[in-house]
C-alpha positions as CSV (number, residue, x, y, z in Angstrom):
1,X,0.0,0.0,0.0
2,X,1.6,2.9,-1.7
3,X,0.5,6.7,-0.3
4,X,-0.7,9.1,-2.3
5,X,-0.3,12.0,-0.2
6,X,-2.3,14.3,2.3
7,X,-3.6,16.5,-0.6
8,X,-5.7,18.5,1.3
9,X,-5.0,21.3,4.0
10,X,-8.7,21.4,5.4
11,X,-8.8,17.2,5.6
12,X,-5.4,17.3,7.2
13,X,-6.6,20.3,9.8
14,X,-9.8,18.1,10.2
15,X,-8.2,14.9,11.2
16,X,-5.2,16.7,13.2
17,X,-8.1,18.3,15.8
18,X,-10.1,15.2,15.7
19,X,-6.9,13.0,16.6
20,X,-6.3,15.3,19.6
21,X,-10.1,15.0,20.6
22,X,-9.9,11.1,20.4
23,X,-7.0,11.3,22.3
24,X,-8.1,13.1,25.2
25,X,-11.1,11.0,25.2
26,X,-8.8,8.0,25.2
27,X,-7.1,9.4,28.3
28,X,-9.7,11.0,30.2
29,X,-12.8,8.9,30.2
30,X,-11.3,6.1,31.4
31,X,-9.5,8.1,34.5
32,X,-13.3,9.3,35.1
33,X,-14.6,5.7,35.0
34,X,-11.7,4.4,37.4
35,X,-12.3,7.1,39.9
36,X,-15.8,6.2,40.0
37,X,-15.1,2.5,40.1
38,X,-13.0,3.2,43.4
39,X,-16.1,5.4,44.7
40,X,-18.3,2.2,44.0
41,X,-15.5,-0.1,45.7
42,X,-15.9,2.2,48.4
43,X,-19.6,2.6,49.1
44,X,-19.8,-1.4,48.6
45,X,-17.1,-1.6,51.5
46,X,-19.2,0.3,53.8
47,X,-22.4,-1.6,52.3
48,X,-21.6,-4.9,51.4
49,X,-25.5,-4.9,50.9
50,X,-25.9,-2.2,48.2
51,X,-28.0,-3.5,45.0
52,X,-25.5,-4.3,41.9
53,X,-22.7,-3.0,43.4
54,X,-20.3,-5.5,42.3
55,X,-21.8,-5.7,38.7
56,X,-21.7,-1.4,38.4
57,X,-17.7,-1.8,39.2
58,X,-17.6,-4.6,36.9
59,X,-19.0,-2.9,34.2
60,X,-17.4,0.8,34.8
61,X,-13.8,-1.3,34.2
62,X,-15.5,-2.9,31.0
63,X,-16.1,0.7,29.7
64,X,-12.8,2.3,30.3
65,X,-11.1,-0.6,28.7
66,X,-13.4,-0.4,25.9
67,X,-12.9,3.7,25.5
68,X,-9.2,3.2,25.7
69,X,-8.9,0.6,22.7
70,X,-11.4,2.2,20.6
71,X,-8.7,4.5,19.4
72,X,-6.1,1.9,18.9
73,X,-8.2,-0.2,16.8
74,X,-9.2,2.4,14.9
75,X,-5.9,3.1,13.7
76,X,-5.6,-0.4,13.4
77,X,-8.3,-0.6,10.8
78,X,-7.4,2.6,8.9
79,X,-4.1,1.3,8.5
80,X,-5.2,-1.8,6.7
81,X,-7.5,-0.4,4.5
82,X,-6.7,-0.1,0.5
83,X,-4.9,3.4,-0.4
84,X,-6.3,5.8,-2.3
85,X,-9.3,7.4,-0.1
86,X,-8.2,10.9,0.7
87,X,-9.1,10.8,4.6
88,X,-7.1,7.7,5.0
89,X,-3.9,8.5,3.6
90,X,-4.0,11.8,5.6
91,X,-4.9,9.9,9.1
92,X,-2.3,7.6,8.4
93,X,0.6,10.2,7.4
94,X,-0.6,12.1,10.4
95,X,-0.5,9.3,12.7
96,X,3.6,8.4,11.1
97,X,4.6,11.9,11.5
98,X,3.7,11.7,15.1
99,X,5.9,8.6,15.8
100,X,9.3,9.8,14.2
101,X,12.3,9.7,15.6
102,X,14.5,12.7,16.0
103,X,18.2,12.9,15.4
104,X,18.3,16.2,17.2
105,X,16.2,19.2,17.2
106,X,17.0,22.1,14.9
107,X,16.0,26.1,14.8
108,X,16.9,28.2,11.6
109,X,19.5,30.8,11.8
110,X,18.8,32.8,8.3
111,X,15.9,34.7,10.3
112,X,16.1,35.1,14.0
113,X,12.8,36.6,14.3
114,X,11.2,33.6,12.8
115,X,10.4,31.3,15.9
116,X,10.2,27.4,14.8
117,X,7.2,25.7,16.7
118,X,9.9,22.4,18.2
119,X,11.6,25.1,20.2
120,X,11.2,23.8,24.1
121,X,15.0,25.1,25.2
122,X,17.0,26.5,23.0
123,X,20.1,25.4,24.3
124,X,19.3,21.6,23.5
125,X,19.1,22.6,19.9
126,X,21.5,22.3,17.2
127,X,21.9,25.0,14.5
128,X,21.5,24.5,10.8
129,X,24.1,25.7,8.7
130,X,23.4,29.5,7.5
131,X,22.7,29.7,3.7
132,X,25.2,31.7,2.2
133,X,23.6,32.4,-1.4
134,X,21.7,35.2,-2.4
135,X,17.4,33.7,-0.4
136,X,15.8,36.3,-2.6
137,X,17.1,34.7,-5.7
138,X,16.8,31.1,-4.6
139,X,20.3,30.2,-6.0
140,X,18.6,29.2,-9.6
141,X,21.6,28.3,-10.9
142,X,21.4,24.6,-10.5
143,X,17.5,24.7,-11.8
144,X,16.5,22.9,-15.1
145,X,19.8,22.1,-15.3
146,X,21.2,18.1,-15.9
147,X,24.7,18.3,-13.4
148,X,22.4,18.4,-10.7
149,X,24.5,15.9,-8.0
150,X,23.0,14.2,-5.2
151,X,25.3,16.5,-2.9
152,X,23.4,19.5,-4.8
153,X,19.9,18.1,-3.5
154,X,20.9,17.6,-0.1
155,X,23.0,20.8,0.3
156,X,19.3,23.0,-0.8
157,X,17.7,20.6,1.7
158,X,19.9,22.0,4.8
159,X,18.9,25.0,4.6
160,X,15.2,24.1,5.6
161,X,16.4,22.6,9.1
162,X,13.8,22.9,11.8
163,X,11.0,25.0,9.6
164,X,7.8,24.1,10.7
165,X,5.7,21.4,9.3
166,X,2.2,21.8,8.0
167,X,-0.4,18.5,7.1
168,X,-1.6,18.9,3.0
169,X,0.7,21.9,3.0
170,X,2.2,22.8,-0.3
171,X,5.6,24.2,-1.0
172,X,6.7,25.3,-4.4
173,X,10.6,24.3,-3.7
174,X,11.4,28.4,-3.7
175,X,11.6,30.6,-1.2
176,X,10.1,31.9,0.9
177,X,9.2,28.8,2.4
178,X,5.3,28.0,3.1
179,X,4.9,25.1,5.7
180,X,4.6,21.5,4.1
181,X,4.6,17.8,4.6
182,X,6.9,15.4,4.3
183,X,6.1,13.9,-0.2
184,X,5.7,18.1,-0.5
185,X,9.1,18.8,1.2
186,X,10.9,15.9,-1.3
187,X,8.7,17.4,-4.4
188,X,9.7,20.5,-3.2
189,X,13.3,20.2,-2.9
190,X,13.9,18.9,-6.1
191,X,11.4,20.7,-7.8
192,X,13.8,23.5,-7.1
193,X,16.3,22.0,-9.7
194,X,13.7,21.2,-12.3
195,X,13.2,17.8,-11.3
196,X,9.5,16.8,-11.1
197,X,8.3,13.9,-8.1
198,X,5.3,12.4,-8.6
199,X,2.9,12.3,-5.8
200,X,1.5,9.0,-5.8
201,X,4.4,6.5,-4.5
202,X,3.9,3.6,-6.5
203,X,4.8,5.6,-9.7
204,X,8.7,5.9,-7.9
205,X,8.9,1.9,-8.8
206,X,7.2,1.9,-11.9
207,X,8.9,4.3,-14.2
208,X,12.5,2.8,-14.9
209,X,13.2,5.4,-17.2
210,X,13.1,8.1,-14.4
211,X,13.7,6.3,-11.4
212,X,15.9,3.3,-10.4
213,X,14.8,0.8,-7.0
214,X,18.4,0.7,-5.0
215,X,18.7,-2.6,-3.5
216,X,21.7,-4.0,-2.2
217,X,23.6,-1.0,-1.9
218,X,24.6,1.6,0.8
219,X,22.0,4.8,0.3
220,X,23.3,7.9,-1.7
221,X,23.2,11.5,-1.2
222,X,19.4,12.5,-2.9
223,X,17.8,8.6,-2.7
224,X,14.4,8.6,-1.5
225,X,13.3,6.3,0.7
226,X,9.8,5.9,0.7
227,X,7.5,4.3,3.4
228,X,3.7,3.6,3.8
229,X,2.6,7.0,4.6
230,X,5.8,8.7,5.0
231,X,9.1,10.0,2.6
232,X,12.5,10.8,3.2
233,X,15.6,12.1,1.7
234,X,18.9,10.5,1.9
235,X,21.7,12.6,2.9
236,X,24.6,10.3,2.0
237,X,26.1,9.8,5.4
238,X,25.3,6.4,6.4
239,X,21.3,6.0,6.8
240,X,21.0,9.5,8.0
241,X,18.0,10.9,6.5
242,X,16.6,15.0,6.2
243,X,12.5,14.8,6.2
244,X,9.4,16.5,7.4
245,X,9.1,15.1,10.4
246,X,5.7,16.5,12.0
247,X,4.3,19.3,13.4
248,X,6.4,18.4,16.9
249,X,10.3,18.9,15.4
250,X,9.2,20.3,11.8
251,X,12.4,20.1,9.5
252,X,15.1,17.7,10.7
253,X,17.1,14.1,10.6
254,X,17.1,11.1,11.5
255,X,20.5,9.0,12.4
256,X,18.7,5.4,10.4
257,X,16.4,5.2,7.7
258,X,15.2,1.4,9.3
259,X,14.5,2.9,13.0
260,X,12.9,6.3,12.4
261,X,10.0,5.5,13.5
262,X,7.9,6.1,10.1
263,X,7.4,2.2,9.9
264,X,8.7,-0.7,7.5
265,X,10.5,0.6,4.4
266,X,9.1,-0.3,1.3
267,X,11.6,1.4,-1.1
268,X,14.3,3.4,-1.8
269,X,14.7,4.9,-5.1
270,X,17.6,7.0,-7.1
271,X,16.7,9.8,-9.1
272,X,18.5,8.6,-12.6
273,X,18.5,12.6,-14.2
274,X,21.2,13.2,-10.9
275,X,24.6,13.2,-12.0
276,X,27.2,11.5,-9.7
């Protein structure tokens, strides 16, 4: 099962509030049922008499157990369904984003008015490098053109370190930059040197002509490595990898492409128009 993307902002704004809803419910009705089912163990203490008391404490545990899997199995069944249906690819590259691993936490430096929503303590943060070419321009040079390296990809990529993340966001590879996910932040990137990504996953493995599946082989500079509902950029330093990570840490790495929390990798694929 091959994503297609989070394609819509007002979908992806929906299901983010209705996550955080579920999971308050998750948490809180069952902390209300447990504190009544120690009142009820209480009153049937000082009456062992009272009417259905056992069977009310029995059935209040029933009901927070219940409450607290509902939302587990949900995500269990959307995750199992066929691609394809808008609302379920964005759930389920909503619900990856939120269990990726950082490598460390990054703030941008071009801007220090700009204030990156991962910042907690600024001095557990690591700094992105400062982009020395002319932002207003967007360093064009490289665009449309067929030299592009691997190194040229990854080096534009850096400069995005710990910008915020935004579910269905788009992001026209330029600057400024507008907020996106993580398939908009790999079309974006490249899309900056003239190279288009398709959205839809499945088309990464099934156009040789564009794209070649790297198997066997340790991950270059500009390789994507693509997941059920997530995508990622290879820097070319071991299985580090530069993604959107979600709204938590934005921007950022990851030190393995296997244990970044995104899930089991289906694919990694080498752009064939980069030079080496």
């Amino acid at each position: 099962m091959l994503i297609l993307s989070c394609s819509s902002t007002s979908i992806a704004s929906l299901i983010v509030v209705a996550r955080r809803i579920i999971h308050l419910i998750q948490i809180i009705v069952p902390i209300l049922l447990m504190v009544m089912v120690v009142i009820s163990f209480f009153k049937l203490v000082i009456n062992p008499d009272l009417k259905n008391g056992h069977k009310l404490i029995i059935n209040k545990v029933i009901a927070a157990i219940v409450v607290f899997m509902i939302p587990i199995l949900l995500e269990a069944f959307l995750n199992i369904l066929p691609g394809g249906i808008s609302f379920i690819e964005c759930w389920n590259e909503i619900r990856v984003s939120n269990n990726l691993k950082p490598e460390a936490k990054y703030i941008p430096i071009d801007d220090s008015s700009e204030k990156s929503p991962i910042i907690n303590n600024p001095s557990d943060y690591e700094y992105g490098k400062k982009d020395t070419s002319n932002s207003n321009t967007s360093d064009n040079s490289k665009t449309n053109k067929t030299n592009v390296t691997g190194n040229d990809i990854i080096a534009y990529a850096e400069q995005f370190n710990g910008k915020p993340y935004k579910p269905g966001g788009y992001w026209n590879g330029e600057y400024p930059y507008t907020s996106t996910d993580c398939v908009g932040f790999v079309r974006g990137v490249y899309k900056h040197f003239g190279i288009k990504i398709p959205t839809n996953a499945s088309k990464l493995f099934t156009t040789p002509d564009k794209f070649t599946v790297v198997t066997g082989q340790p991950l270059k500079a500009g390789d994507i490595v693509v997941y059920n509902h997530h995508r990622a950029l290879a820097t070319g330093q071991g299985n580090r990898l530069i993604h959107a990570m979600g709204v938590k840490y934005g921007i950022g790495h990851s030190k393995d492409y296997r244990n970044c929390g995104a899930g089991p990798v289906r694919g990694v694929v080498r752009v064939n128009s980069l030079s080496d």
